[in-house]
N, C-alpha and C positions, 0 to 999 in steps of 0.2 A: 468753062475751064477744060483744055484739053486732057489727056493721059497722060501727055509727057509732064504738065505741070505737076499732075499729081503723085506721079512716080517718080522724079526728083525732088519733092520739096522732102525737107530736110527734119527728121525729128524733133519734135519740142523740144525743146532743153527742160532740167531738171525744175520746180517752181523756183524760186527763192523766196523766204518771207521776207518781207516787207516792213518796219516798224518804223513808226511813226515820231517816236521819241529819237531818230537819228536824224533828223532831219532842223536845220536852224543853227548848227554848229559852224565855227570858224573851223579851220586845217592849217590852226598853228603850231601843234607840235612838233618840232624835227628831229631828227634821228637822235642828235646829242643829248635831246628832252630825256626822249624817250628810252633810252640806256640811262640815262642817269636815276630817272623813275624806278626803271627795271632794278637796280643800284639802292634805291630808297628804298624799296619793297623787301627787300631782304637785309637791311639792316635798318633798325629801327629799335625804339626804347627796349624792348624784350631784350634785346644784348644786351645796352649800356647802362638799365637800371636793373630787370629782372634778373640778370646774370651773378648778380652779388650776391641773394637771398640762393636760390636756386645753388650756389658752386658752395653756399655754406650748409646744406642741407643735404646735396647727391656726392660733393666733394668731385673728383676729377671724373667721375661715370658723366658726370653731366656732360661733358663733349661726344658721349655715345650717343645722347639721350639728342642733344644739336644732331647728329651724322644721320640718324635714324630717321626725327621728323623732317631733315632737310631733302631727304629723300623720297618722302610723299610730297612736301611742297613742292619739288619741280615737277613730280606725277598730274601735279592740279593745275600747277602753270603750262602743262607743255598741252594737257587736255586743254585746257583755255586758248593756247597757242592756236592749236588746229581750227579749232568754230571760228577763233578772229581771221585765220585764211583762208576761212569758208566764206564769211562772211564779216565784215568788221560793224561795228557796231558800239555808240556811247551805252548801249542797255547792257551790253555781255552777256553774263548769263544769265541776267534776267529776259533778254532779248531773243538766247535759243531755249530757256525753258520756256517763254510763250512759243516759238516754234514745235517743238519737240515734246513738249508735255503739256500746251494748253495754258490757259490764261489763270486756271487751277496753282499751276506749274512755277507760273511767272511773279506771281502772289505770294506764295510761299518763299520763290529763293530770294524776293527783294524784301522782305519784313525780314527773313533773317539775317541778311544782309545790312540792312537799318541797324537790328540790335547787336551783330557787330560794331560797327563802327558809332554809333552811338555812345557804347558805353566804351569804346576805344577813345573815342573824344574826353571822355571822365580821367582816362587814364594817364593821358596823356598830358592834360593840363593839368594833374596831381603830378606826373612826373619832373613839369616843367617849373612849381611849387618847391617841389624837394628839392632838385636841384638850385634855385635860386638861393635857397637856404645856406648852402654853402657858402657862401658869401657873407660876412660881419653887417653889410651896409642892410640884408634882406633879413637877419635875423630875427628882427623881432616883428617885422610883416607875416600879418595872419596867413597862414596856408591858403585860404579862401581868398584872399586878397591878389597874390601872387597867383594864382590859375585862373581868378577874372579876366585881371591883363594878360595875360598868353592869349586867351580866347580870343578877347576884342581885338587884338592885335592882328593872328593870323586871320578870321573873321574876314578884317577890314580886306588885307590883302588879296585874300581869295574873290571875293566880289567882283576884283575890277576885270581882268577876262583871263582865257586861257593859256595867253600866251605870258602875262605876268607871274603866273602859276609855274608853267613849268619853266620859266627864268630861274624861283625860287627854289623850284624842287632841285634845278640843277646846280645851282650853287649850295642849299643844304644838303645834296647829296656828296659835292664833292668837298665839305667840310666834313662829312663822315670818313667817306675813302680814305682820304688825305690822313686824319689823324686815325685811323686803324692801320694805316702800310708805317706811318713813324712807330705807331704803338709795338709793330712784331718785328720792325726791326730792330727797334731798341730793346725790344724785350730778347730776342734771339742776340742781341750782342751781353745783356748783362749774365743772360744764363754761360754763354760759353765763354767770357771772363770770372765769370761765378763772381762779380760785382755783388758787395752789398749791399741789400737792401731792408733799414731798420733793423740794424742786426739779425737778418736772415740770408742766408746764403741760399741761393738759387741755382738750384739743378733737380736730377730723380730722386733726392732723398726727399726734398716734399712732398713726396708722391708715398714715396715707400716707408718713410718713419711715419707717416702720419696715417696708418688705415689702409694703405695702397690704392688703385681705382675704384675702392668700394669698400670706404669707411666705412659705412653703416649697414651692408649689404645691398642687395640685389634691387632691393622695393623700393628705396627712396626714389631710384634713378628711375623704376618705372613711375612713379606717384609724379615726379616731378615732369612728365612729358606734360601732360593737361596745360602747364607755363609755357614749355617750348614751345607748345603750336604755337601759342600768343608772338610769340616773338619773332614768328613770319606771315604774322597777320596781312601784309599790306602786297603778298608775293602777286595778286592779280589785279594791282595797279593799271599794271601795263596793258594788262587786256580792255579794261574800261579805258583806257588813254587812245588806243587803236582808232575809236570813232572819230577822233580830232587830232589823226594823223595823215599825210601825205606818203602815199607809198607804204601800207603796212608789210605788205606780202614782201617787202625788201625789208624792213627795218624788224618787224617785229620776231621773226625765228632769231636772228643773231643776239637779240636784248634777252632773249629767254632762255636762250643755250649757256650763255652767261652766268645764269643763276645756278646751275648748278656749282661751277670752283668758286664762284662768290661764297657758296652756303662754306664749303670745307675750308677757305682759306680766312675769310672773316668771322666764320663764328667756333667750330671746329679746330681751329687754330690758333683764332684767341682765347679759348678756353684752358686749351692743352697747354700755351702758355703763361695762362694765369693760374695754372697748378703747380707749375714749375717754379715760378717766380715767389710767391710764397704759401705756405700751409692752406688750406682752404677755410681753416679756424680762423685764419685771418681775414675773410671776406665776410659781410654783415647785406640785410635786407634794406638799409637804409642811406645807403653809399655807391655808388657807381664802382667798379671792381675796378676801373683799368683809374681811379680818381685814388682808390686806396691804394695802388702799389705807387704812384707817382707820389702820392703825399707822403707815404713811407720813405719812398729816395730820396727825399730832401732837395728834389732840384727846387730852385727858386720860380714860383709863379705856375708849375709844371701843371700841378692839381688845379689850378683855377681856370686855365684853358684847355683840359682836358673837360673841367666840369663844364664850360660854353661848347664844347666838341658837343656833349652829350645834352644840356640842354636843345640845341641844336636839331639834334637827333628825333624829342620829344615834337619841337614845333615842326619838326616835318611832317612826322607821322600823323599831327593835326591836322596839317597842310592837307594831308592825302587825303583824309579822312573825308574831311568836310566836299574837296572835290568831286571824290567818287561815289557819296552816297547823293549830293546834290545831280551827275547824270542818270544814277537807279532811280530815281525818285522820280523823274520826270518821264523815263521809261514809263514809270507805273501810272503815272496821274494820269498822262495821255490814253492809259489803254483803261483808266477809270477804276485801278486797285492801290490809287492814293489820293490826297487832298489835291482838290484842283490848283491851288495856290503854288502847289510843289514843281508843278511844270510850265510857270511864270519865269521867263526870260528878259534880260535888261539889256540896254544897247549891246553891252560886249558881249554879248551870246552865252553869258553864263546864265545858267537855272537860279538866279538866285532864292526863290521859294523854298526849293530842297536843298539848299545851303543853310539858309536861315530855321530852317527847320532841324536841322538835325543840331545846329549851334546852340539852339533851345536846352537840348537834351544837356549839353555841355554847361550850362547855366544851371540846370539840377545840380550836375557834377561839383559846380564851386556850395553848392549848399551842400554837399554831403562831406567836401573838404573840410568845411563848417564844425560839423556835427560829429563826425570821427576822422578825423585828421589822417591818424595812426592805420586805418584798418582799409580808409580808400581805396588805396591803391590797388589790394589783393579783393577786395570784393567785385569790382569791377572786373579786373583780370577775369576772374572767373566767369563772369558770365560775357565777356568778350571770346571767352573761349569756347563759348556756348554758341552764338554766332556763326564763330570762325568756321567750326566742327560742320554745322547745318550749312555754311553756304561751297566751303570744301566739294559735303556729298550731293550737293545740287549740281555743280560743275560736273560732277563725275557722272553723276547720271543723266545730265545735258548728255556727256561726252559718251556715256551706255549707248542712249538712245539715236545720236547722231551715227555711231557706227554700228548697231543695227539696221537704220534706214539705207545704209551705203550698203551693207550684204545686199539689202531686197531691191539697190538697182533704182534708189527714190530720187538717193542725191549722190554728189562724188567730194568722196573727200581728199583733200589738198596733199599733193605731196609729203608736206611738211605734218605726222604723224605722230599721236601718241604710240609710242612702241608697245607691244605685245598685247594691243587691246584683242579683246574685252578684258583679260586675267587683269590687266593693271586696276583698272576700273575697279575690279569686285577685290583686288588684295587692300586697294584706296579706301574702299568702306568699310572694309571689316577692322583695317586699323583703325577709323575714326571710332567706329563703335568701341574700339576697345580703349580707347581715348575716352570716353564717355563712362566705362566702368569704372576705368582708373579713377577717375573723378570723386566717383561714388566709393570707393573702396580707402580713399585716401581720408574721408572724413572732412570733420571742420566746413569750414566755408565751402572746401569744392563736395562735400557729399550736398549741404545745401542750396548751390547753386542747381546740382542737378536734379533735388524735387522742385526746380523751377520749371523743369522741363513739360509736367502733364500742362500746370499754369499758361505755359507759352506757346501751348498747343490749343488750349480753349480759347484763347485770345485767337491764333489764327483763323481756329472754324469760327469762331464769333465774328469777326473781323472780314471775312468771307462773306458770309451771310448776309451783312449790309453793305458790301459794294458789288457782290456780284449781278443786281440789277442794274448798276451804270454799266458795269463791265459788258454784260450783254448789249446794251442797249449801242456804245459805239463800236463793237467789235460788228452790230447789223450794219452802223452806218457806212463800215469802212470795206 
């Protein structure tokens, strides 16, 4: 080899990992999926059931309480944004915390990612229960009965590949959109005719005769963030969608830039409006809010297809649910920190092992609809918020440690940025921890959910301890 070869040839580039779980996928997502995913992710049951209990409880602070966690979720999607244009990938952040933090790393954020969406599965097909309720014909069908069939249903759907998936997700997404733009503009036409509604006239006085933005004080409104999160549980969809997309580095900035006027004009907006519309004594935990003010105006049929808007709402969120933890799940089996059956794939190139595994969990879910009907809904909540909270500050600390590596010169990160890292990063975890006190400090089920926490941690190191010799053993092979 001469000199000259050797003093032209051209620096290494940066390494890239490598993961094994991205590999076996179709690239049928396209762009319109994928917005509309992005669209699903941020609206979901947390509005159209949670939002009743929650606006009867914080009263009109609650749309602070939306403005504030919507502001960390786009902090966690836009950090998600940046690694998927580093690199795209069906693992996400399971796939840069095995980069970035070790297979330690990768273990950790995908079990807590399971018992999100896990117990998000419970929640959703309890939501999907309640709402069918509404209905005369489903009345006296057992709760348990009614979230069987939601399961089996979306279940069946999700199996066949990923392109029938995000068909669904984009027609259930734009059955959302569609009736939230009628909901604020009918709602903004009956406030500024001050239209009656059940003998309530709507404008600031339901705001101001009744408590002003903080009937109850200051504390509800923080007690009730611990729900909010829940209610943008599904914001990093899109990031897991990225690996079985065509062109992320084009498609996925625009879908996630998005979500921020989504968060303020859908939920932010609809709240503000549903303060205005009527008293916040008039919204209950067991009614969809935007189903109580339509059933109040006495339009004919109005409430019954607002209640399909929102059951709707519920099977999507299942829909996601079951997608995204069945591609973490196959991340993990392959790198030997899950059951090998979970990264079993069927002609359409879905995982169906980690599908049907986590569907499982949802099958507990119709037994505990069973057993306490009434209190489902909000126990699960809480420990989906539990989850949510854990898999947040994995991203963020993905997103720490990515931009430490890019100071030292290891790797280069993409144009497309989280802004003012690191601060973002560490003001992202301190809120979630303070998410986690709230919890505790608020009592009841969420102080109890949160002594689940030492529990969910011996389960981890336990849980560690018997697969980290497979773990090792194909991390030598590969």
């Amino acid at each position: 080899m001469s000199d000259r070869t050797l003093t032209e040839a051209p620096a290494p580039a940066p390494s890239r990992h490598v993961d094994a779980g991205d590999e076996g996928y179709s690239k049928d997502l396209k762009s319109r999926h994928i917005n509309m995913i992005a669209i699903g992710g941020a609206i979901g049951t947390g509005l159209f059931l949670g939002a009743g209990g929650r606006l009867a409880g914080a009263g009109p602070s609650l749309a602070i309480a939306y403005a504030v966690c919507g502001v960390f979720a786009f902090f966690v999607v836009r950090a998600l944004g940046e690694l998927v244009l580093y690199r795209p990938s069906s693992g996400a952040f399971v796939s840069y915390a095995r980069e970035f933090m070790g297979e330690k790393g990768a273990y950790t954020a995908g079990w807590l990612y399971f018992l999100n969406w896990s117990t998000t599965t419970v929640a959703d097909i309890t939501a999907a229960a309640t709402y069918a309720h509404f209905w005369s014909m489903f009345t006296d069908v057992p709760q348990w009965v009614l979230a069987f069939i939601a399961l089996a249903v979306v279940l069946t759907a999700n199996l066949i590949s990923v392109k029938y998936f995000g068909e669904m997700e984009f027609w259930f997404s734009l059955v959302k959109v569609t009736a939230l733009v009628i909901f604020l503009i009918v709602g903004i036409w009956l406030v500024a005719t001050s239209h009656d509604i059940g003998g309530t006239t709507p404008g600031f006085a339901n705001i101001s005769d009744n408590g002003g933005i903080f009937p109850a004080g200051v504390l509800p409104m923080l007690l009730v963030i611990q729900g909010v999160v829940f209610a943008y549980a599904s914001v990093e969809l899109c990031g897991v969608a990225a690996g079985e997309t065509e062109n992320p580095e084009k498609i996925m900035p625009k879908a996630i830039n998005s979500i921020m006027w989504r968060v303020g004009l859908f939920y932010v907006g609809s709240v503000v409006l549903l303060a205005l519309l009527l008293p916040y004594t008039a919204y209950s935990s067991d009614q969809s809010p935007f189903v109580t003010v339509f059933d109040k105006l006495g339009v004919p049929g109005a409430a019954g297809i607002m209640n399909l808007v929102v059951l709707t709402a519920a099977l999507s969120s299942l829909n996601s649910g079951l997608y995204s933890t069945g591609r973490i799940l196959r991340s993990m089996s392959l790198a030997g920190s899950a059951p090998k059956f979970t990264g079993v794939m069927n002609k359409g190139k879905v995982p169906y092992g980690g599908v049907l595994f986590t569907a499982a969990f949802g099958v507990a879910g119709v037994g505990l609809n069973a057993w306490m009907p009434g209190e489902a809904f909000e126990i699960v909540l809480n420990l989906a918020s539990l989850g949510i909270l854990g898999t947040w500050a994995m991203v963020m600390l993905c997103s720490l440690f990515f931009w430490r590596r890019a100071q030292e010169g290891k790797v280069d990160r993409p144009a497309y940025r989280l802004p003012w890292a690191p601060y973002t990063q560490i003001v992202t975890l301190g809120f979630l921890l303070t998410v986690l006190v709230l919890m505790w400090c608020d009592g009841g089920v969420g102080r109890t959910t949160v002594m689940f926490v030492p529990a969910i941690a011996a389960l981890l190191v336990g849980g560690w301890f018997l697969v980290r010799g497979r773990v090792a053993e194909l991390a030598a092979r590969r």
